[in-house]
N, C-alpha and C positions, 0 to 999 in steps of 0.2 A: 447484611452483606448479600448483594444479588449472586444467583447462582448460571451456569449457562449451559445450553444445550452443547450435543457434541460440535465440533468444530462445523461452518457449512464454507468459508471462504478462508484462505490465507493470504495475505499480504506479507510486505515487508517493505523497510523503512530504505529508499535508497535518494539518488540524487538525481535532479532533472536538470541539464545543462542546455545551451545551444551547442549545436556539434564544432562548430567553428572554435569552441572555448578547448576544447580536445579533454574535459575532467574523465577518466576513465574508475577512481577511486577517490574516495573522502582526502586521501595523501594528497592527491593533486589540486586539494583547496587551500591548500598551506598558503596563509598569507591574504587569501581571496575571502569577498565578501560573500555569504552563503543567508539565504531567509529560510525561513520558515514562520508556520504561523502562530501567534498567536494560542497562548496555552496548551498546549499541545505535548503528549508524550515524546513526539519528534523532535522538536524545538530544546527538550531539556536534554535529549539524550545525544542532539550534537552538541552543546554546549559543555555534558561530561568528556566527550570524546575530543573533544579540541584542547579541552586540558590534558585529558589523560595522554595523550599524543606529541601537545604541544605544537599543536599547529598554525596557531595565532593567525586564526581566523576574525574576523569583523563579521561577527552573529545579527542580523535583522532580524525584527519581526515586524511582521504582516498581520493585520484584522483580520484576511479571511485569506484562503485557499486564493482566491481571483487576484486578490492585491500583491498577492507573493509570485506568483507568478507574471505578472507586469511587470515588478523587477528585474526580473530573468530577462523578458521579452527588451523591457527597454536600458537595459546592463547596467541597472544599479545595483545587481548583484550578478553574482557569475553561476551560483547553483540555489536550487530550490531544493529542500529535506523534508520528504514527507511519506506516504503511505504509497507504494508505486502503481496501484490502481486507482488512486487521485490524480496523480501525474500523467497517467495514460488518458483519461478523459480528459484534461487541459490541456495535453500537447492535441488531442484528436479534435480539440473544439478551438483550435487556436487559424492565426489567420494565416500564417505558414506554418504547418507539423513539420514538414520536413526538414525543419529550423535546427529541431531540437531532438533529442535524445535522452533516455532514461538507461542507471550506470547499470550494470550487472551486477554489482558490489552489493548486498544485502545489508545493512547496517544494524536489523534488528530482522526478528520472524515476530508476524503479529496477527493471530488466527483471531477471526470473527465467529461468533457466537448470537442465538438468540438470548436476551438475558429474561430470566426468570424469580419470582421471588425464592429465595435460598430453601422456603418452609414449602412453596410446593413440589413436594418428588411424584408428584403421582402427574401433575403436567409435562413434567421433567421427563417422567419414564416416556407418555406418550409420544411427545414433540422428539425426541430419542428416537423410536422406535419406527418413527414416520421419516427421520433425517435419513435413518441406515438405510431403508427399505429403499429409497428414492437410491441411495448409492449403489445399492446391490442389484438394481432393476436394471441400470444401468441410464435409467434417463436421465442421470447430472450431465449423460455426453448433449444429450438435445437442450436441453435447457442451459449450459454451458456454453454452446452455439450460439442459442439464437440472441442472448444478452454478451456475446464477448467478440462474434463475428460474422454479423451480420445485422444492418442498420437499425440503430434505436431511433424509434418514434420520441419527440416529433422533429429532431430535428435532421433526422436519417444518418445519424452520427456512426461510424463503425470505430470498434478500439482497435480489434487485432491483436487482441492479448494472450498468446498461448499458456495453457492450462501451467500452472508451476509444478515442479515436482513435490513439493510440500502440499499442495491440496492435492495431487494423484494420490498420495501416501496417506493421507486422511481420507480419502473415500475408498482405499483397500481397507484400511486398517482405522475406523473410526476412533476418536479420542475429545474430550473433553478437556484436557490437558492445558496449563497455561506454557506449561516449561516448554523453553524452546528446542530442547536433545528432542520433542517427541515430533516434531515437524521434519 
């Protein structure tokens, strides 16, 4: 079993709509056809959620990220579930963004990590010790910038994704944590 460094990114699992569809919560897919892709922690975890709910949704899956999102685009489904920093660069590299919109509804918290093997702690301690430093220096603010708003080479793409409060809260308060009470 791999081990992982403290948290360096958080995501979380939400819905990507065209605004026109008006979905504001996973509730307002009751009945609606929703993708996602292909093996995926997302894919199983709306699948529990449309039972637990009982929203009798028409679940799709997609080969990749691109295919599910064509759905969307060409309304063989009405939402896309997935990681909302995947969603942000698909609505930012699409042929209208302004099409589409991503929910505020968080559906999961899902903190990213470098993984490591479980037996080295003494990598662990370093790659640790290098994560906080950068957090405590304060340069996550520059490096945060220049990859979340302001043009990615090569295609000078910009997201525009303000910092979440769940990675604010990991760079005051570092954690390695999978539970989601600690984001």
């Amino acid at each position: 079993m791999p081990a992982s460094t403290v948290t360096t990114f958080v995501t979380a699992n939400r819905l990507m709509a065209k605004k026109a569809s008006n979905i504001k919560t996973l509730d307002d897919m009751k009945g609606k056809a929703i993708v996602s892709t292909s093996g995926t922690t997302n894919l199983k975890q709306i699948t529990e959620l449309n039972a637990q709910r009982n929203l009798g949704m028409n679940i799709m899956t997609a080969k990749d990220h691109a295919e599910a999102f064509l759905m969307v685009e060409t309304d063989r489904a009405v939402a896309f579930a997935m990681d909302d920093i995947l969603l942000y660069s698909l609505v930012a590299t699409a042929k209208s963004p302004a099409e589409f919109m991503i929910t505020t509804e968080a559906l999961s918290v899902e903190p990213y990590g470098i993984m490591l093997r479980k037996e080295d702690t003494a990598l662990k301690a370093v790659v640790d010790k290098a994560i906080k430093a950068l957090f405590q220096s304060g340069d996550i603010q520059q490096i945060y910038a220049k990859w979340f708003f302001a043009p990615i080479p090569p295609k000078k793409i910009t997201l525009n994704v303000a910092m979440s409060e769940a990675l604010k809260k990991v760079i005051a308060k570092p954690t390695d944590s999978g539970d989601p009470k600690d984001y």
